[in-house]
Z-matrix of the N, CA and C atoms (Angstrom, degrees):
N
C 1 1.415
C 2 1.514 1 111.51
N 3 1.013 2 108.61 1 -22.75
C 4 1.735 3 116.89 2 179.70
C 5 1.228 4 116.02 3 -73.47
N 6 1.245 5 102.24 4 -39.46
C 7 1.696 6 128.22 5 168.61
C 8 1.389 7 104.04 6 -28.34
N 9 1.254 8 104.58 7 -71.31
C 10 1.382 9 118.45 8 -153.96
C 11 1.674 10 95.54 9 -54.96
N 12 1.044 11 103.59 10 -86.75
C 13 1.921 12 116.02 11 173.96
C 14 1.715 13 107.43 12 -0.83
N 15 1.012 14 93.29 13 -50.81
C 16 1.725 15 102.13 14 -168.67
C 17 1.523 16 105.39 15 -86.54
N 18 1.345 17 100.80 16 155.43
C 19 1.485 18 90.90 17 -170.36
C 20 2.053 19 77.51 18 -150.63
N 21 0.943 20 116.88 19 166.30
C 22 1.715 21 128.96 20 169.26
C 23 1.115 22 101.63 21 -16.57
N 24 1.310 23 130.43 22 -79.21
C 25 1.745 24 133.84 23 -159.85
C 26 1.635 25 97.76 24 -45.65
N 27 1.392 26 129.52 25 -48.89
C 28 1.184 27 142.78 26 -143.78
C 29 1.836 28 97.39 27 -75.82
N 30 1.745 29 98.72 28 -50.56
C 31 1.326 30 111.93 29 -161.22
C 32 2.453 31 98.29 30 -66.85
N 33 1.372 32 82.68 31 -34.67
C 34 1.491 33 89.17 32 170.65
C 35 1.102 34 126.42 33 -43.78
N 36 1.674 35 102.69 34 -57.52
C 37 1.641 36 127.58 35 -163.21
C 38 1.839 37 83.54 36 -72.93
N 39 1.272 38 132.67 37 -45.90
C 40 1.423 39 102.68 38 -173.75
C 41 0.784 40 119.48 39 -78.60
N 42 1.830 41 137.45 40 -23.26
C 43 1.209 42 124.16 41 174.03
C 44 2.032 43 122.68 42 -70.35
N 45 1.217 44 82.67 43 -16.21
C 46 1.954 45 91.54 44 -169.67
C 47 1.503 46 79.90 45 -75.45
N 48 1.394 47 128.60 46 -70.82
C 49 1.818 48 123.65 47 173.76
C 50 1.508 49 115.92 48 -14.07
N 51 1.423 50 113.86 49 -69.41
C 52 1.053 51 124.89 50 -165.23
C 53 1.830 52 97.26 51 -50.54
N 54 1.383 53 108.62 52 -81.15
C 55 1.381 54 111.65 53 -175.03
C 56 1.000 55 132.24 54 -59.93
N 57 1.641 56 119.03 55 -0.22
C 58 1.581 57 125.77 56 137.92
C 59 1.066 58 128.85 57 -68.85
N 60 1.418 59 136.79 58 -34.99
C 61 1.395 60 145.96 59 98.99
C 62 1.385 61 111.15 60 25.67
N 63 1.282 62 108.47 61 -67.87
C 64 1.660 63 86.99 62 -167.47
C 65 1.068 64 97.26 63 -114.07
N 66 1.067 65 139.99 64 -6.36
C 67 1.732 66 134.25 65 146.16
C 68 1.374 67 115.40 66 -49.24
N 69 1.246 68 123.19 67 -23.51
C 70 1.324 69 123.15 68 165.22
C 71 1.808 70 114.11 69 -71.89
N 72 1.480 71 102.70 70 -33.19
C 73 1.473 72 99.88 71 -157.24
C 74 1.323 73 98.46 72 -96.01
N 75 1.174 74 138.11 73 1.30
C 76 1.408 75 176.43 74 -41.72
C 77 1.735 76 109.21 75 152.76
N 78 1.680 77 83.79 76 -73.64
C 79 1.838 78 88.50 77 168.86
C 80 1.440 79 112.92 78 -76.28
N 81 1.436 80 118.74 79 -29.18
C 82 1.629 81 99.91 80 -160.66
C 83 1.479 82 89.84 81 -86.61
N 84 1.377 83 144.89 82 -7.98
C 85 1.365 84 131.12 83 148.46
C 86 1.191 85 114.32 84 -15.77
N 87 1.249 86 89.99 85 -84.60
C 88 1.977 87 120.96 86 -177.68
C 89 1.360 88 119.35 87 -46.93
N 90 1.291 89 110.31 88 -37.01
C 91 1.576 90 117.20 89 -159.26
C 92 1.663 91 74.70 90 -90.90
N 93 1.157 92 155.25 91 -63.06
C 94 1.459 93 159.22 92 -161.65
C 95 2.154 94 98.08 93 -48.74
N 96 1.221 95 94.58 94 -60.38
C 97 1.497 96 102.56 95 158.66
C 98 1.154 97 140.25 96 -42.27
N 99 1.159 98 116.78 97 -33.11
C 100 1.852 99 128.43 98 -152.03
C 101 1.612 100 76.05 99 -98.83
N 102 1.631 101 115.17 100 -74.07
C 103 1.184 102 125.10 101 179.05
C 104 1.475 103 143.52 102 -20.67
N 105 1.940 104 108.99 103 -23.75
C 106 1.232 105 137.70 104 -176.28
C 107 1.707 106 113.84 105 -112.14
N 108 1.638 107 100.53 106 -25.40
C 109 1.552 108 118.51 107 150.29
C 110 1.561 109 121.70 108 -70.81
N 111 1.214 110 113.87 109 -46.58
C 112 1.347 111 125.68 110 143.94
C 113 1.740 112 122.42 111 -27.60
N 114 0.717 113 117.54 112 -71.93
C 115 1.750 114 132.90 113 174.15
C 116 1.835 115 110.59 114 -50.77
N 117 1.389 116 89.91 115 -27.62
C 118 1.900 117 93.13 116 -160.91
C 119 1.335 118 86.34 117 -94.72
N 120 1.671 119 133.21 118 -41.42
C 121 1.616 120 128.33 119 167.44
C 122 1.134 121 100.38 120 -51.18
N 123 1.126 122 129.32 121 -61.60
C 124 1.389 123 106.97 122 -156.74
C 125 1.856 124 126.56 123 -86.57
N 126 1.195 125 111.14 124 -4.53
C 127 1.089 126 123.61 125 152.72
C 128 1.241 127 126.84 126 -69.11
N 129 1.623 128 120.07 127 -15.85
C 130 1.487 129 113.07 128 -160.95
C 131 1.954 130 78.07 129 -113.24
N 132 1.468 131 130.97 130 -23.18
C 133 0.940 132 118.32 131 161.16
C 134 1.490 133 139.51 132 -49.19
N 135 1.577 134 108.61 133 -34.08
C 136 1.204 135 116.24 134 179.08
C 137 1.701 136 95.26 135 -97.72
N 138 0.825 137 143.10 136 -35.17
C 139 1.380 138 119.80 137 167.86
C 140 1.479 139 120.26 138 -52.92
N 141 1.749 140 113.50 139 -34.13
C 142 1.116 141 104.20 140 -177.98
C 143 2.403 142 100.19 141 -73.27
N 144 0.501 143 117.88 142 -62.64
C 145 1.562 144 122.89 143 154.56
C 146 1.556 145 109.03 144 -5.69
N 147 1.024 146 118.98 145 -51.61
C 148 1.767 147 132.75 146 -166.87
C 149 1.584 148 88.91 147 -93.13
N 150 1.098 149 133.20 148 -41.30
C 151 1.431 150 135.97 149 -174.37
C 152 1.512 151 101.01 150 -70.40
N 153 1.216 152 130.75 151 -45.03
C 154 1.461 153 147.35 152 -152.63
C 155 1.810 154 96.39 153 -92.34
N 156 1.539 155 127.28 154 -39.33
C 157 1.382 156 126.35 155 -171.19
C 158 1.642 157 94.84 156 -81.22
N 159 1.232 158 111.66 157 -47.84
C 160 1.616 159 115.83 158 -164.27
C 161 2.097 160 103.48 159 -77.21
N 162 1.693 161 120.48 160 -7.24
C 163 1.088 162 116.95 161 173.04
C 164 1.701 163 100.75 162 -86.35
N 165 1.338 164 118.96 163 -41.96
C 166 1.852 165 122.46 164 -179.37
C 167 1.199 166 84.98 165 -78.42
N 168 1.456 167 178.03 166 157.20
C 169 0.986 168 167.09 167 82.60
C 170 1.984 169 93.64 168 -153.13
N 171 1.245 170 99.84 169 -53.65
C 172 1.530 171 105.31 170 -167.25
C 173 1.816 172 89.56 171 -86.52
N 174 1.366 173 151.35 172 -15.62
C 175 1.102 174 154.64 173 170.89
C 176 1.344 175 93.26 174 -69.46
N 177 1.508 176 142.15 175 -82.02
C 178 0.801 177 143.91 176 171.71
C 179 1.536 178 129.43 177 1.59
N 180 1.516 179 104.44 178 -78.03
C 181 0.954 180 130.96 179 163.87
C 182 1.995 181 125.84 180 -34.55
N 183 0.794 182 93.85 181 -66.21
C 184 1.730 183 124.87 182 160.54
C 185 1.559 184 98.57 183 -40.69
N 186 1.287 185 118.82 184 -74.77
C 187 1.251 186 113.93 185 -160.68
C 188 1.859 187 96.40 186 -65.45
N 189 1.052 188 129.04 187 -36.39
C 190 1.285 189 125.18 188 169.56
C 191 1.406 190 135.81 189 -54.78
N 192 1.225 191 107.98 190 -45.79
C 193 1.674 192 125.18 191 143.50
C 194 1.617 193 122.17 192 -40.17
N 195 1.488 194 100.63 193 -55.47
C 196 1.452 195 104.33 194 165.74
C 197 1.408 196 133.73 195 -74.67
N 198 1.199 197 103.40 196 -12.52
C 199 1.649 198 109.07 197 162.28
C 200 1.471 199 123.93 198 -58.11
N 201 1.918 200 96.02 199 -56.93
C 202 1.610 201 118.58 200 170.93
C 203 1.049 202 114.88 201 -49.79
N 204 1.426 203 125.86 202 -30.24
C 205 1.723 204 130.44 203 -170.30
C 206 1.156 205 110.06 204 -93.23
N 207 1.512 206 136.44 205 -13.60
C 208 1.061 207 165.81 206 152.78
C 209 1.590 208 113.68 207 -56.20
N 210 1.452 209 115.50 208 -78.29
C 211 1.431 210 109.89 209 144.78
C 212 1.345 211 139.24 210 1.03
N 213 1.983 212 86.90 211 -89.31
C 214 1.572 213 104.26 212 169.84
C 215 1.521 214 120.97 213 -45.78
N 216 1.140 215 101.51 214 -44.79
C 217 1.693 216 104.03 215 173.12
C 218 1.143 217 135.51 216 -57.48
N 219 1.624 218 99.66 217 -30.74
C 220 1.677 219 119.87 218 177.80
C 221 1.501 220 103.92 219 -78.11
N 222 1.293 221 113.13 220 -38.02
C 223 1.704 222 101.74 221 -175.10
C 224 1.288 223 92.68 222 -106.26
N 225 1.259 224 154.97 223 50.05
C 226 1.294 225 150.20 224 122.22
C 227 1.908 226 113.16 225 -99.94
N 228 1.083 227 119.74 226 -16.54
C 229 1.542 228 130.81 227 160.61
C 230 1.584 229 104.37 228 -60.51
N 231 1.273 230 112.26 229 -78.59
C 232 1.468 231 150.83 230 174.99
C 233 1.674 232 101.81 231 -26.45
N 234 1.218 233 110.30 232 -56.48
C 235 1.977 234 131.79 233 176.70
C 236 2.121 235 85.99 234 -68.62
N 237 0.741 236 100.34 235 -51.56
C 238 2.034 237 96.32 236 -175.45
C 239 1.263 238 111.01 237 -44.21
N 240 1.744 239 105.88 238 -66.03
C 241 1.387 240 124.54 239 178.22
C 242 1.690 241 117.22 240 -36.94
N 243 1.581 242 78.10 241 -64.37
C 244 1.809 243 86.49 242 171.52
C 245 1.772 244 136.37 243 -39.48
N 246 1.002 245 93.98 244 -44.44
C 247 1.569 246 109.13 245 177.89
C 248 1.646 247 106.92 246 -81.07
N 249 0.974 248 108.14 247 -41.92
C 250 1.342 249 97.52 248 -163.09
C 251 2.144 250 102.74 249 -85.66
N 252 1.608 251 106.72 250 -21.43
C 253 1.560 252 101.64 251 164.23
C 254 1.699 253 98.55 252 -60.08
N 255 1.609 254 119.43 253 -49.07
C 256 1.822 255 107.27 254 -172.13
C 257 0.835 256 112.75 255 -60.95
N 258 1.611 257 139.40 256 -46.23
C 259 1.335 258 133.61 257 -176.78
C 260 1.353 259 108.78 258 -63.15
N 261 1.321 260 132.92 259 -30.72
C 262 1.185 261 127.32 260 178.45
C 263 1.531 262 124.26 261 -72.85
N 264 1.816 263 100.80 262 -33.72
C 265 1.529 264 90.50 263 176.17
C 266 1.564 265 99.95 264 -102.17
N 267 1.312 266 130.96 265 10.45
C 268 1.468 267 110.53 266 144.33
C 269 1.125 268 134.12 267 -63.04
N 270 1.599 269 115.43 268 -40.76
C 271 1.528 270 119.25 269 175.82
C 272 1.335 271 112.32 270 -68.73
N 273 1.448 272 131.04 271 -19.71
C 274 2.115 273 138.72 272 -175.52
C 275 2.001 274 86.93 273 -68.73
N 276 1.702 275 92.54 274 -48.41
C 277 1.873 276 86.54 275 -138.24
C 278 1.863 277 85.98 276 -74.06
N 279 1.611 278 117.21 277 5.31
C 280 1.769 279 108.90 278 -176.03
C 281 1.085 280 95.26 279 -110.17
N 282 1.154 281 150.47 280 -35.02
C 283 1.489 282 146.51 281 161.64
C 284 1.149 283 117.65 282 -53.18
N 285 1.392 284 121.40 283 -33.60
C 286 1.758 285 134.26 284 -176.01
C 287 1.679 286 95.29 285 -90.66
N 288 0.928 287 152.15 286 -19.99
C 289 0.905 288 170.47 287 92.46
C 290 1.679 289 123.74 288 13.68
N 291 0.962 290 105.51 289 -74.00
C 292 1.985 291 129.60 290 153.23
C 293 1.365 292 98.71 291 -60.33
N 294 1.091 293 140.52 292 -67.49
C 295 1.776 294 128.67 293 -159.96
C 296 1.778 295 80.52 294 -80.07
N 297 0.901 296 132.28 295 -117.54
C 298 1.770 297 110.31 296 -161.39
C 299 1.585 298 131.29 297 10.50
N 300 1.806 299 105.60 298 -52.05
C 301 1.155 300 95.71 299 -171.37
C 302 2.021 301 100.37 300 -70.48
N 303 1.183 302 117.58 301 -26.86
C 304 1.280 303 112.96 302 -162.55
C 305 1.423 304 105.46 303 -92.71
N 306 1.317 305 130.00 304 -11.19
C 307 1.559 306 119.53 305 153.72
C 308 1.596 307 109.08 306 -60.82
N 309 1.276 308 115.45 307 -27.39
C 310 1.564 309 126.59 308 -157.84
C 311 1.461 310 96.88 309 -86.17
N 312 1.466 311 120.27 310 -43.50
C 313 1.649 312 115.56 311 -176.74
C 314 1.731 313 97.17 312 -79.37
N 315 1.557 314 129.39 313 -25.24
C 316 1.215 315 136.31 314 -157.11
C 317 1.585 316 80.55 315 -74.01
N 318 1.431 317 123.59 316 -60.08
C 319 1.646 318 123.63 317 -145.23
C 320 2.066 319 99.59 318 -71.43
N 321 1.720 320 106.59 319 -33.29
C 322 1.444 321 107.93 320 -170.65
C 323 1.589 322 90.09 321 -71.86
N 324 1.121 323 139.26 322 -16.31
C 325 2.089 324 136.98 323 -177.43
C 326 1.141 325 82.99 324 -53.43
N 327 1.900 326 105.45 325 -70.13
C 328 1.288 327 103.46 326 -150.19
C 329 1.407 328 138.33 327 -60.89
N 330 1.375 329 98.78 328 -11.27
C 331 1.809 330 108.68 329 -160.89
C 332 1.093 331 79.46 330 -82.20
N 333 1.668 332 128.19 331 -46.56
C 334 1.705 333 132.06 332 -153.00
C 335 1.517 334 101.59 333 -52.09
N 336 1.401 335 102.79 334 -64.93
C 337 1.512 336 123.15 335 175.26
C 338 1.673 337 121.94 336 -35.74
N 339 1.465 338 110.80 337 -51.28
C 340 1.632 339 129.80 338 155.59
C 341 0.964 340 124.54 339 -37.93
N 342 1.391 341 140.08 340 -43.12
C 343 1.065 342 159.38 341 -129.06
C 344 1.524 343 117.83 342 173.52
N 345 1.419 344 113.35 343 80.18
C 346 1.698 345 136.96 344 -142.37
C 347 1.777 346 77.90 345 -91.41
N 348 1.127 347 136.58 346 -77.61
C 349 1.346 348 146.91 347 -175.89
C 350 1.275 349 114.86 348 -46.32
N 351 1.743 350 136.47 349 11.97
C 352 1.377 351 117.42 350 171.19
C 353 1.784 352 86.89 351 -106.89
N 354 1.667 353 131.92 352 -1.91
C 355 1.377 354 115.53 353 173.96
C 356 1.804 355 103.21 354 -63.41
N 357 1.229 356 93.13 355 162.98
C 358 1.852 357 104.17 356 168.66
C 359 1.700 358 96.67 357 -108.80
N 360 1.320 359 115.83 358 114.14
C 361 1.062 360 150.61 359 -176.92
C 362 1.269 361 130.12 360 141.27
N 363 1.518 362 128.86 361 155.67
C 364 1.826 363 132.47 362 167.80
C 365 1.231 364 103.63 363 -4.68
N 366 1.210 365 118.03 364 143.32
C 367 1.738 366 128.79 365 179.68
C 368 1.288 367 102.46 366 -93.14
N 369 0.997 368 123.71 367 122.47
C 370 1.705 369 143.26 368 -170.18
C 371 1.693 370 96.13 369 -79.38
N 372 1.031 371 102.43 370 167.03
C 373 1.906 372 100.92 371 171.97
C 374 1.689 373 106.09 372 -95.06
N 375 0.771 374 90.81 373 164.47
C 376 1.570 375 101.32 374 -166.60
C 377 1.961 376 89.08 375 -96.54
N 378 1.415 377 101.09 376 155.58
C 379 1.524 378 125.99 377 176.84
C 380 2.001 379 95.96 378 -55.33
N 381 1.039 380 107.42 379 147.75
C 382 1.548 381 105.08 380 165.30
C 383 1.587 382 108.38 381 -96.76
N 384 1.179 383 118.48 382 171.08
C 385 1.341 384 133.97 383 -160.61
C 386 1.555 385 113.85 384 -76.18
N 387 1.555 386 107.06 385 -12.36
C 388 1.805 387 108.76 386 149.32
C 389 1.321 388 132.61 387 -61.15
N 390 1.485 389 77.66 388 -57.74
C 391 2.145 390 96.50 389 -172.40
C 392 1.269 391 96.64 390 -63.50
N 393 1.368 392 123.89 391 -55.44
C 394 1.697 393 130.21 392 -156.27
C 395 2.163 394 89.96 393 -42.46
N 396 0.853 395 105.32 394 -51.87
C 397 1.597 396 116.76 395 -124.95
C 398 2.406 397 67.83 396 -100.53
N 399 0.947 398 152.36 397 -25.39
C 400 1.183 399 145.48 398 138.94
C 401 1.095 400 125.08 399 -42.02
N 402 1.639 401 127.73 400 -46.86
C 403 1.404 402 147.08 401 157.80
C 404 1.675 403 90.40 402 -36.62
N 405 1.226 404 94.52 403 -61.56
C 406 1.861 405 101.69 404 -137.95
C 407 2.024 406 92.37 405 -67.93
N 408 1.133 407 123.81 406 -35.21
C 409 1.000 408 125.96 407 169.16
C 410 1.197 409 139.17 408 -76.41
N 411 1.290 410 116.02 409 -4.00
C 412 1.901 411 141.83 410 149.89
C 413 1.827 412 98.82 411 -52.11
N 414 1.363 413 82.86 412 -53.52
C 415 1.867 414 94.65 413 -153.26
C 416 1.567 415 92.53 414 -42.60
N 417 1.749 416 120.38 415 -53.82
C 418 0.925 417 133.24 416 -100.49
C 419 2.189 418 78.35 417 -99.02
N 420 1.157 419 94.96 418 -6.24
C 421 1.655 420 102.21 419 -167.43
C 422 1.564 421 110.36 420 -74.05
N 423 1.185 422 105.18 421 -26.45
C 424 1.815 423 124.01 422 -140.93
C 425 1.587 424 86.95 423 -127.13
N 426 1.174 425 113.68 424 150.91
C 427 1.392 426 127.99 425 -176.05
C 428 1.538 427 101.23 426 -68.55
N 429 1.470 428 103.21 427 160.91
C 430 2.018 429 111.24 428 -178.07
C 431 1.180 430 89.53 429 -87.84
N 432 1.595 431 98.83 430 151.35
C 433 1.420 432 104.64 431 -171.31
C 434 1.128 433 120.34 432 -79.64
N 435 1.270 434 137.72 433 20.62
C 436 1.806 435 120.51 434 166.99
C 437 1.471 436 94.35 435 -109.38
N 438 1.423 437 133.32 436 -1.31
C 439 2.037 438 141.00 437 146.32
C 440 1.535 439 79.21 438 -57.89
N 441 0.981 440 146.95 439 -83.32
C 442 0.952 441 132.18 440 -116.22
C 443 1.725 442 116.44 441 -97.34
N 444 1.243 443 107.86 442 -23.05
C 445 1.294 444 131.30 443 146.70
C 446 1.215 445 111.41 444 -31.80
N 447 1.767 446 110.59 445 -72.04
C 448 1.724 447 111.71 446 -172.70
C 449 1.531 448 115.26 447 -72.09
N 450 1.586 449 116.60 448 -15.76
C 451 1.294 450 127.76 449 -172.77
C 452 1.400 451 94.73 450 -73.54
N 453 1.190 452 133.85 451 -41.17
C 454 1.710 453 146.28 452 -172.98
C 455 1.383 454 102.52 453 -65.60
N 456 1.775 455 114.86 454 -62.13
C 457 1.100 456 122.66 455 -168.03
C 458 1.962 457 117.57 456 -63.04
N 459 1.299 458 101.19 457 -22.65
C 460 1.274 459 108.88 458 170.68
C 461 1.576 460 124.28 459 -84.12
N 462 1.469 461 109.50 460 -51.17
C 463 1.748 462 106.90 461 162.23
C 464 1.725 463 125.03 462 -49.63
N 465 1.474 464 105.00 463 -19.60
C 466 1.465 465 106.42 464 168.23
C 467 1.003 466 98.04 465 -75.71
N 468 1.533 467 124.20 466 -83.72
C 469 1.543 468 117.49 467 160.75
C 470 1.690 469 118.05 468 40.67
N 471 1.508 470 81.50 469 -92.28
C 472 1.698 471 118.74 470 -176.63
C 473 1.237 472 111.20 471 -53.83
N 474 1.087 473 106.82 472 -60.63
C 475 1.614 474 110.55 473 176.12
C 476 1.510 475 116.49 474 -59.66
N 477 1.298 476 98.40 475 -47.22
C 478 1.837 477 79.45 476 178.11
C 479 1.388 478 135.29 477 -74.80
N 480 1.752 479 117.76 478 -13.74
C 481 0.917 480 147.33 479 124.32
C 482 1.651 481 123.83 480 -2.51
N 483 1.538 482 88.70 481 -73.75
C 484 1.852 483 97.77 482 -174.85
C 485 1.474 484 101.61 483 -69.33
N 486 1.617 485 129.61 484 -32.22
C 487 1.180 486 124.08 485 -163.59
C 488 1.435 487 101.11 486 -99.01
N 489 1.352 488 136.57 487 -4.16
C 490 1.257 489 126.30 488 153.12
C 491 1.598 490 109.48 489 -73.65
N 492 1.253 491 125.02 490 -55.54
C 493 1.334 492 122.90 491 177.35
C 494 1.979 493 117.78 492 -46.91
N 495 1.282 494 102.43 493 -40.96
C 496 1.778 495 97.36 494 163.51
C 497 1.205 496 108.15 495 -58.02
N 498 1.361 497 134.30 496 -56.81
C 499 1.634 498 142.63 497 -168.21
C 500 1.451 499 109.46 498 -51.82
N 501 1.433 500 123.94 499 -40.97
C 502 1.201 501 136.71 500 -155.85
C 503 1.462 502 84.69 501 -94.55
N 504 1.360 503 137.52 502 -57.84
C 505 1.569 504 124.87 503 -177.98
C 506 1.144 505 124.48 504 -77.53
N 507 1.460 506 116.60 505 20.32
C 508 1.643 507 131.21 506 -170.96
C 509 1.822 508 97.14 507 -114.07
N 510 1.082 509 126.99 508 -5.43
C 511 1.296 510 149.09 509 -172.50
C 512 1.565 511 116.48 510 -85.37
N 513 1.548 512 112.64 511 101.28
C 514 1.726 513 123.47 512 -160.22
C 515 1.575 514 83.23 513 -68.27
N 516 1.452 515 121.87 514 126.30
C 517 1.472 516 122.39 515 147.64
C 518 1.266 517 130.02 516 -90.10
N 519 1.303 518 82.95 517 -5.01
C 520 1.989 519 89.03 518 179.31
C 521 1.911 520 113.26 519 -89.92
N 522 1.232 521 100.38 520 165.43
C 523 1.730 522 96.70 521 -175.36
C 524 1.498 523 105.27 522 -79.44
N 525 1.760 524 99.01 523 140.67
C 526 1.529 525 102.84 524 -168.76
C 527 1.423 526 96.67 525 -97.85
N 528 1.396 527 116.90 526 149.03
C 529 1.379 528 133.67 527 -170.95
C 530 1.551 529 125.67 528 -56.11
């Protein structure tokens, strides 16, 4: 009986229905889908985001640490240097110190020796006119003694010099563990 009623246009209109129908049920599949794909992008977006703040975050950090260690290193180098320039010019100015005093006891020999009669005691004999003049020609080989003074005062110099410069390149600059 329905039959009848309907005629082509009718049978059309239900089939175009129908398969709009499920073209509808069709999309909200998809659109239900996309939407839950949707959710999983954008979740894995902000994790990647949270991954990306907490990687500059932990860079950050690091380089700040490494500054301090950097620091520390610089004024624990710096504290090395230091000590070992004092120890070095303590030991120049005690050695320079020692060779002074012993040019100084060396020069009072000589005057003594020069001049036998300004000691207080028995008058010694004086050198005879060989030895004197043998003496006097020793001297004459070897630098005068205030040359020889600065010749002293400079090889310490030198020396303490070279052995500060080993000390100073014996010195870890890198950060110790």
């Amino acid at each position: 009986m329905i039959f009848r009623f309907l005629n082509i246009q009718g049978i059309a209109g239900i089939a175009v229905s129908l398969a709009l129908g499920i073209l509808l049920v069709v999309q909200k599949a998809e659109t239900r889908h996309w939407r839950k794909q949707s959710a999983s992008f954008e979740q894995l977006y902000h994790q990647d985001q949270e991954s990306f703040a907490s990687t500059v975050a932990n860079y950050h950090l690091a380089a700040v640490q490494a500054r301090a260690a950097d620091q520390a290193n610089a004024q624990r180098v710096a504290a090395d240097q230091r000590n070992i320039s004092e120890r070095t010019e303590h030991d120049f100015e005690t050695r320079l110190a020692a060779a002074r005093a012993d040019a100084q006891r060396l020069r009072i020999s000589a005057q003594a020796a020069a001049n036998p009669g300004a000691r207080q005691g028995p008058p010694m004999p004086g050198l005879s006119g060989g030895t004197r003049s043998a003496a006097e020609a020793a001297g004459q080989d070897g630098l005068p003694p205030a040359d020889a003074l600065i010749a002293t005062e400079q090889a310490i110099q030198l020396d303490e010099l070279i052995k500060w410069v080993r000390e100073q390149a014996k010195v870890d600059t890198n950060t110790k563990p």
